[in-house]
N, C-alpha and C positions, 0 to 999 in steps of 0.2 A: 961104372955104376957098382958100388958096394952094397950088396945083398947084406938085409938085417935076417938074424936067425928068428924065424918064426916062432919059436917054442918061446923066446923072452919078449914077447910083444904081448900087451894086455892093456887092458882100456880102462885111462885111470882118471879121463874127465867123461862126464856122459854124452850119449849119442847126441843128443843136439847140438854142442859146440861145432860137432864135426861140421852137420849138417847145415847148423847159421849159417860160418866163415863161408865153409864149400858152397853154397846157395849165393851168398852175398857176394862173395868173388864173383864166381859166375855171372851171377845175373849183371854186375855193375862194369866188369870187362866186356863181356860181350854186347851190351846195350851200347857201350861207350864204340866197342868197334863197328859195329854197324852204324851210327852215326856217320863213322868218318870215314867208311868205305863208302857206304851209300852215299854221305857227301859229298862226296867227289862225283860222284852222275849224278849229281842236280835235287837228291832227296833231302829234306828237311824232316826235322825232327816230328814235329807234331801228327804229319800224313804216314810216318815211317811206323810211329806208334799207334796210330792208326790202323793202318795193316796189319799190326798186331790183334788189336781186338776183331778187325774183319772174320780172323777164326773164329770168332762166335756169332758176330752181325752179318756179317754177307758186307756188303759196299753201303749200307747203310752207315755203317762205321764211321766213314768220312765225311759226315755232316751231323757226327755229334761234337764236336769241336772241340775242347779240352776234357771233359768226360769219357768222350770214347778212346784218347789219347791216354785218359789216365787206368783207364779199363785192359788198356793193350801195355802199361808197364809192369799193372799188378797183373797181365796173365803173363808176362818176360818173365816175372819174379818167382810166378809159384811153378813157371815150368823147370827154372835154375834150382828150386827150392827141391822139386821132385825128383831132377837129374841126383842132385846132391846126397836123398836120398837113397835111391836107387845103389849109386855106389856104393854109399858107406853098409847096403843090407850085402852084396857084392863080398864087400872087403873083409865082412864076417865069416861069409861063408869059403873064401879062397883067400887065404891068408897071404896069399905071394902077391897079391894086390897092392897090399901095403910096403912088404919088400922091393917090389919094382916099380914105386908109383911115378915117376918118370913115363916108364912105359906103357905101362897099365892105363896110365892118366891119360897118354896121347892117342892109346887105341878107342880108348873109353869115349874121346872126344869124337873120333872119327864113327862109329855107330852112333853114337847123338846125334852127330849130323844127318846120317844118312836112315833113323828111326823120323827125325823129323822132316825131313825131305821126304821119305816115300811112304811114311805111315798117316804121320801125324797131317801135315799140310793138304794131303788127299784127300784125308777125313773130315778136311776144315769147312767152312765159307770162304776163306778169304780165295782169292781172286789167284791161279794158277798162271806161272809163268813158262815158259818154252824153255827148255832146255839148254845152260850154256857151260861151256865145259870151263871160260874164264871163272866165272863168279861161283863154280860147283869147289873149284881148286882154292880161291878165294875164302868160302865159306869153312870148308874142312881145314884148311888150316885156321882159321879162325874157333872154329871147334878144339882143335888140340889144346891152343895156348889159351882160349878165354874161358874154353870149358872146362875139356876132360882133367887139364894141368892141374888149375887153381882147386877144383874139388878133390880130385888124387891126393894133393898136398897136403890141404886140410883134412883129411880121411887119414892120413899118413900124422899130421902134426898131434891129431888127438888120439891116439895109436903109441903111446909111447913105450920106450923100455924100463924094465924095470932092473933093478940090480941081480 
């Protein structure tokens, strides 16, 4: 990994491109992984996003049918939107952020995960699952590459150097 020098790094498109791309990635890799890992144990799409909105409905959720499905994409979206956020406020204030966003991206992913594992889903409605350490390892790496990576990168792509 080649380290950029800090001191020629300045921000020469504005804060939201960062935050679009890094939100949009996000949110569209990660939805798309959890599809097809939970695909594979029998979950479909519509009940998956479902569970999504359940953070705010309780089990009510799943008998609002395409509405609470589409409730549980736009909350997938603004929480990829806030992660994306968060970083790029991050990347202003600790410049090596953007020097090492490989790294950075993939640690960044792994507290995503585990902010939203023992913070956020706690504090939810939605419906608590038992502890498994397959789908915990599962999940975290799923964090690094669909999350932490894709917003690091874009937090790094509109970060550029100047001459």
């Amino acid at each position: 990994m080649i380290p950029v020098n800090s001191s020629t790094m300045t921000l020469q498109r504005p804060a939201p491109r960062a935050i679009f791309w890094g939100g949009m990635l996000c949110g569209v890799l990660d939805i798309t992984a959890a599809f097809l890992v939970y695909g594979m144990f029998g979950a479909k799409p519509i009940p998956l996003l479902q569970g999504i909105a359940a953070g705010l409905l309780g089990p009510r959720a799943f008998s609002g049918g395409l509405a609470t499905a589409g409730l549980g994409l736009l909350c997938h979206f603004v929480i990829a939107f806030l992660a994306a956020t968060v970083y790029y406020g991050i990347s202003r204030a600790l410049p090596w952020v953007l020097q090492y966003a490989i790294a950075a991206g993939a640690i960044y992913g792994v507290i995503v995960y585990f902010f939203m594992n023992r913070v956020v889903v706690p504090l939810s409605a939605a419906r608590k699952f038992p502890f498994s350490l397959k789908m915990m390892i599962i999940g975290v790496t799923i964090h690094i590459f669909c999350v932490g990576l894709p917003i690091a990168i874009m937090a790094r792509r509109f970060s550029t150097r100047t001459p």
